[in-house]
N, C-alpha and C positions, 0 to 999 in steps of 0.2 A: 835713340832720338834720330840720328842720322839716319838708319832703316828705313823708320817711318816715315821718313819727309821724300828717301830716294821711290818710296813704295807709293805714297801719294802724287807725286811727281808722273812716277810710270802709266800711273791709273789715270791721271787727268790726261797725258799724253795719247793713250789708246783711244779715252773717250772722243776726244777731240781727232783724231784720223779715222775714227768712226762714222762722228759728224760730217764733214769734210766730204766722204762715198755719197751718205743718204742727202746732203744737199746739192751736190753735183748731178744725182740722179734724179731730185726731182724740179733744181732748177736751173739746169747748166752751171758752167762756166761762171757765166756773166751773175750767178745767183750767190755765189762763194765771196762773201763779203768779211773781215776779220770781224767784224760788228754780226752779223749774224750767228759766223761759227762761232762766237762767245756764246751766245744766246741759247744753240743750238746742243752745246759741250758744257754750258753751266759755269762759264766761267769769265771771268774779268778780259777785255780786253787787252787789259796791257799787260796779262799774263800769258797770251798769245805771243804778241809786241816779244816780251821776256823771253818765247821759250823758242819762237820760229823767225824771229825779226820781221818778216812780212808774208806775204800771202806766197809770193813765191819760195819764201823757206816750208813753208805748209807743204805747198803740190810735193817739193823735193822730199820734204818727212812722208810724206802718204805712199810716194813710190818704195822707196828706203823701207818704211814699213810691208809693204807688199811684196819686197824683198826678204825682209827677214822670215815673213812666212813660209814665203818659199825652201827658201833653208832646211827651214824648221820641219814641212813636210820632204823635202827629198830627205834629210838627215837618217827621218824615223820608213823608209823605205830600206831594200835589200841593197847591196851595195852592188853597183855596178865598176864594170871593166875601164882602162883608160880609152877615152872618145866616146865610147857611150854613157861614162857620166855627162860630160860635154851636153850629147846632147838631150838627155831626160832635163839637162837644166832647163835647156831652149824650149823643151817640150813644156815641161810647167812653168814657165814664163807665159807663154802663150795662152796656158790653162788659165793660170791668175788673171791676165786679163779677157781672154775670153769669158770669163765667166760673168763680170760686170763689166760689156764693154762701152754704155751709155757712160759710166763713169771714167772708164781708163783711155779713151778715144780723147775727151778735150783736155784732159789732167795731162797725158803724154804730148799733145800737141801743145799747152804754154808751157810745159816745162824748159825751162832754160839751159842748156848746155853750161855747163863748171868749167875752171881752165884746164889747158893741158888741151891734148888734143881727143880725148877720150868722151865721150857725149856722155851727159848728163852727170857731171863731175865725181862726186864724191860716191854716186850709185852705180856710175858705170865702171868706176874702177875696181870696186867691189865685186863683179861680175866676170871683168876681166882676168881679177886675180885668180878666181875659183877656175875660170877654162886653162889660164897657165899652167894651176897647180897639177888638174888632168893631164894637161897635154905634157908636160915634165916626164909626168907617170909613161905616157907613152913611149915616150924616147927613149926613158929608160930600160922597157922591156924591148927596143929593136925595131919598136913601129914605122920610124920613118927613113924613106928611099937614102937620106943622109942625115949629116947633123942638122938639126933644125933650130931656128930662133922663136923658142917657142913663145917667150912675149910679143915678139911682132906678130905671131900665126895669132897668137889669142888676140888681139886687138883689132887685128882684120877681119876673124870671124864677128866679133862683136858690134865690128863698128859696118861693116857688111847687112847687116842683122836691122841695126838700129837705124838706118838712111830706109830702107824699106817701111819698118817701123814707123817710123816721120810721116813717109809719104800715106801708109794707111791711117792715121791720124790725120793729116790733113784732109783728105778724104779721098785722094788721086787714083786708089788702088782700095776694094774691098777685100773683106778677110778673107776671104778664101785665095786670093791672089794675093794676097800677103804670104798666107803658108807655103801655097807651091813654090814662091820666089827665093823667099827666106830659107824655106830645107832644099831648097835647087844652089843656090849660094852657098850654105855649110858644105855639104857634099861632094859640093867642083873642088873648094878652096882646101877639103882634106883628101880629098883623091889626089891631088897634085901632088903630095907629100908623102902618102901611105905606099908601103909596102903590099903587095896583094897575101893571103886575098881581101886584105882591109879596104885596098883600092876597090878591086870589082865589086865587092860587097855594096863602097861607097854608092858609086855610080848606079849600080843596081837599084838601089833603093829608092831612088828619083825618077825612074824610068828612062835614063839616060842609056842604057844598053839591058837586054833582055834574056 
């Protein structure tokens, strides 16, 4: 019984951060109404109410969901090395929303920063842990010029990552100046800390030396 109710729950869940993409993209923002995505997902509004508390528990579920995919696609990929797991995350992060980005541009922009100093709370510390757990891996194999605090390294790169992020969302900067900015930023902030040739490699890669 319990199965069944945690399995319809999941189902009504997916359908509804389904809904949520295909109304954003055909009526913005301003079209995402808790009264519609009921309409739109088949279901009761105060089952919404119930499962998100409000429209901004939704955006923060849809990202959180858009994360778990991501996961779920690097997981089922070949394993990579400490720092270039790091950044195949960055990479399909990017992918994810580049892919629908009429949706993930205004979703990303009302999202509301969670406490703590970490942006978008409870999604971005989930993010931050996985670059921790990497960058761990790396120290441990000798990667960095010394000891390093690899929770403040991950929080920098992320939160570095995410102010850029912001502002392409707002619309201050297009994608393409997002990516160079964003992979210019990762690059500086772990060349500072790398051993070579993970150093030169870093910088290499950005166009920063040739």
């Amino acid at each position: 019984m319990s199965r069944g109710w945690d399995d319809r729950q999941e189902r009504t869940r997916a359908e509804v951060l389904a809904a949520v993409g295909d109304i954003v993209a055909a009526d913005g923002l301003d079209g995402l109404t808790m009264r519609k995505l009921a309409e739109r997902a088949g279901v009761a509004v105060a089952t919404l109410y119930s499962q998100f508390d409000d429209r901004d528990g939704v955006l923060v579920a849809f990202v959180s969901n858009g994360l778990d995919q991501l996961e779920k696609e690097l997981d089922e990929q070949p394993a990579a090395g400490p720092i270039d797991t790091t950044r195949a995350l960055f990479v399909g992060l990017d992918q994810t929303i580049g892919a629908t980005v009429d949706v993930w541009r205004p979703v990303l922009a009302a999202v509301k920063s969670g406490p703590g100093i970490d942006s978008m709370g409870a999604v971005g510390d989930r993010i931050v842990n996985s670059i921790e757990n990497d960058l761990a891996k790396a120290a441990a194999d000798g990667m960095f010029i010394a000891e390093c605090d690899t929770g403040r390294l991950a929080r920098h790169l992320f939160m570095q990552r995410m102010h850029i992020l912001e502002r392409w969302a707002h619309g201050s900067i297009d994608w393409d100046q997002y990516r160079t900015m964003s992979d210019l930023s990762v690059e500086l902030s772990l060349a500072a800390v790398l051993i070579d040739p993970y150093r030169e490699q870093a910088v290499r890669s950005v166009g920063i030396i040739r």
